[in-house]
N, C-alpha and C positions, 0 to 999 in steps of 0.2 A: 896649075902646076903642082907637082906631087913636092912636098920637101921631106928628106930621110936624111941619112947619113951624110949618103954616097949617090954617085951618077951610075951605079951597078945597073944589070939589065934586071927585069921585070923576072922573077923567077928566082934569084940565085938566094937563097934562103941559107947556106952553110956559114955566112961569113954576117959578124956586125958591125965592121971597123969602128969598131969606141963605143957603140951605142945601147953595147946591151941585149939586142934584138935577135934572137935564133927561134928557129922552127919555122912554122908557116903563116902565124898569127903577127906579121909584124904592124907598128903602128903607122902612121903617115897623117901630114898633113897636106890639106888641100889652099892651096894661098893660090891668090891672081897676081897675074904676072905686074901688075902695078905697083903692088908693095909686098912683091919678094926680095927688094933690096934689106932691107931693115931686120931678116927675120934670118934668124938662125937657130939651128939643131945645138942643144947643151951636150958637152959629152959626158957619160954618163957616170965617169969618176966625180965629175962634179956632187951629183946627186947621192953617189957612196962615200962620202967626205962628211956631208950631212947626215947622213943615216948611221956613221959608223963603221961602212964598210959593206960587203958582198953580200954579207950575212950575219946574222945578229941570233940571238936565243930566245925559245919561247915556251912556253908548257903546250903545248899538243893536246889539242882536248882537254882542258885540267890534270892532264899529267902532273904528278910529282917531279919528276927527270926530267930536266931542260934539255933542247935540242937546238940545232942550226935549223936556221930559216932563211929564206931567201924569196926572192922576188919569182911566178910565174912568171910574168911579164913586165920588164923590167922599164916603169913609166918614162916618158919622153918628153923633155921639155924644149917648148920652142921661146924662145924670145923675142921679144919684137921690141927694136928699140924707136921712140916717139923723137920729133925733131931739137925738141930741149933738150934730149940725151937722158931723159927716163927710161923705162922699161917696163913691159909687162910680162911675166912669165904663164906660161896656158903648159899646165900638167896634162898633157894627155896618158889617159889610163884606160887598160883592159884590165876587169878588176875577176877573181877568180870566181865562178860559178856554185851556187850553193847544191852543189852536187850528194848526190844518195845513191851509194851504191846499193845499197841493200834492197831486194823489192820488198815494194810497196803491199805491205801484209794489214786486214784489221783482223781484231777480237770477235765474238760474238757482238758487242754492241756497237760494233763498228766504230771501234778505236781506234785508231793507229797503236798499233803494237812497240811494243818497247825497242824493237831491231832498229823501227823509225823514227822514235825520238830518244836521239841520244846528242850527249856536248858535241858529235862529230857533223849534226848541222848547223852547230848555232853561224848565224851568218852574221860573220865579222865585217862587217865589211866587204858589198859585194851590187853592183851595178848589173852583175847580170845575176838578181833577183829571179830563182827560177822556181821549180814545181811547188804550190803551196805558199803564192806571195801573198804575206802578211799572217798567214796560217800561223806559223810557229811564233811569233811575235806575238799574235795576239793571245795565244794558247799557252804558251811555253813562256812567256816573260824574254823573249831573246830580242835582240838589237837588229836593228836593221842597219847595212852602211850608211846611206846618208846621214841616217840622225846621229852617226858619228864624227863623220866628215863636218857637217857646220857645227859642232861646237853645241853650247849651251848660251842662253842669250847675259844669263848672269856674269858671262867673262865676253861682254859683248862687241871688243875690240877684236878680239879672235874668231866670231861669228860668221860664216857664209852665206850669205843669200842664194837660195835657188831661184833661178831668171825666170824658171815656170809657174811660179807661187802663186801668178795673176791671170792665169791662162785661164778659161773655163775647163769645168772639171771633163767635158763631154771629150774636150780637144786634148787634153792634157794623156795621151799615151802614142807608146813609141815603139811597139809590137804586140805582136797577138801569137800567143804558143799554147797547146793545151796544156791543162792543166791534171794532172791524174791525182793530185791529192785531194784537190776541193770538185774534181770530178768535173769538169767544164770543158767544151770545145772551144778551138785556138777565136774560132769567128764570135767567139762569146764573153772572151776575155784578153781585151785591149788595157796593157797598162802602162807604166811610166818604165823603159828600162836605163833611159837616156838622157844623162842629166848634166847642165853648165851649174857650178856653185862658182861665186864672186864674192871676194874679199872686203869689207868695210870702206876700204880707201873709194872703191869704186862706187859708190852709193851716196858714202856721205858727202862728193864735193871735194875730197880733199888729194884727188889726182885728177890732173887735166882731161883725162877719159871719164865716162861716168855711166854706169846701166841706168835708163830710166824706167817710167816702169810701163808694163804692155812691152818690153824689151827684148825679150823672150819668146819665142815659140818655134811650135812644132810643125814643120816644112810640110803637112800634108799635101796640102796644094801644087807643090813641086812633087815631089813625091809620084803622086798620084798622073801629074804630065807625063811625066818622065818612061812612065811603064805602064801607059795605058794600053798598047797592044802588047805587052811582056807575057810570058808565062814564066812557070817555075824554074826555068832554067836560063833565061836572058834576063828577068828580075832586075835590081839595081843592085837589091840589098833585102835581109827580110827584117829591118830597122829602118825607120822614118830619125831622117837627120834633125838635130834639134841647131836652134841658131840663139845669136845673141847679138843686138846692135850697141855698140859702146859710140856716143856721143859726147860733143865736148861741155868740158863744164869750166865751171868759173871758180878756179883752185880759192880755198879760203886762207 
């Protein structure tokens, strides 16, 4: 069962009722009809309450001059609440793409030219890690989002675990797109675009739920059933779903 907002029909993209959600890219969750009782859409004033509001300021590239900022896509949280009357909150995010408009130009020595490294890719924070992953990070000293998203282990209450950490490295990606900055074909370059982070509570024992570990992985096998007579246009998706089993545990 899909859960969103609204019981709206399959298509009507103009309206969010409270959710934040316009355009064509809206978010959704997939829950079985088992335990769809428990689980509910947050509205999304909830989450601008926390933030501050619609929009907030930011320097634009190391601008001088602060600006409003806002959400592309404005994350969706669903809740699920446990029989004791806990909760778990599941951030679902489409995070914005490390997009270049500029083409892809070298020097004589086969640099990238200055049009293409500039503050306007550094990738703040971005799941859809795209032409040149790990390129400018390793090149340019730039941040990647995840290693934003979990924190540092020095403030280690605040720390995420990624559920895939334990996966083998062969298994461990979640599409394949070419690449034109490190020069590769999409069948040549499988990598990680899709990612579960979990919270401390859920590791250390100290919520009734708990990831363990091997807990994590990537749905090839499904995947691969799924669309074994597919072509590019009946497809499922051209992302392999990632999953995460939460187990109970012995609250300390």
């Amino acid at each position: 069962m899909l859960l969103k907002g609204s019981d709206d029909e399959v298509g009507d993209r103009d309206r969010d009722y409270g959710y934040d959600m316009r355009g064509t890219q809206w978010m959704w969750y997939l829950v079985k009809p088992s335990v769809l009782p428990p689980c509910r859409i947050q509205a999304a004033t909830v989450w601008h309450f926390f933030i501050g509001g619609e929009q907030w300021q930011v320097h634009y590239w190391g601008q001088f001059k602060r600006d409003n900022h806002e959400h592309y896509r404005q994350p969706q949280v669903m809740i699920y609440t446990l029989a004791n009357g806990k909760e778990i909150e599941c951030i679902g995010v489409h995070l914005k793409s490390k997009i270049d408009k500029e083409p892809i130009a070298y020097d004589a020595a086969q640099n990238l030219t200055e049009d293409n490294v500039n503050t306007a890719l550094m990738p703040l924070g971005d799941c859809n890690d795209g032409s040149g992953q790990d390129y400018f990070e390793s090149n340019y000293l730039f941040f990647d989002l995840i290693q934003n998203l979990q924190g540092e282990v020095l403030m280690a209450e605040k720390y995420f675990n990624h559920v895939l950490f334990d996966m083998s490295k062969d298994l461990r990606w979640t599409a394949r797109y070419r690449d034109p900055i490190i020069k590769i074909s999409a069948s040549k370059n499988p990598f990680l675009l899709d990612h579960i982070l979990v919270s401390q509570p859920l590791c250390n024992g100290h919520f009734p739920l708990q990831v363990n570990a091997k807990a994590g992985q990537v749905e090839h096998e499904i995947f691969e059933r799924v669309n074994a007579e597919s072509n590019s246009k009946t497809i499922s998706g051209d992302h392999r779903p990632v999953s995460v089993v939460l187990e109970g545990a012995v609250v300390v």
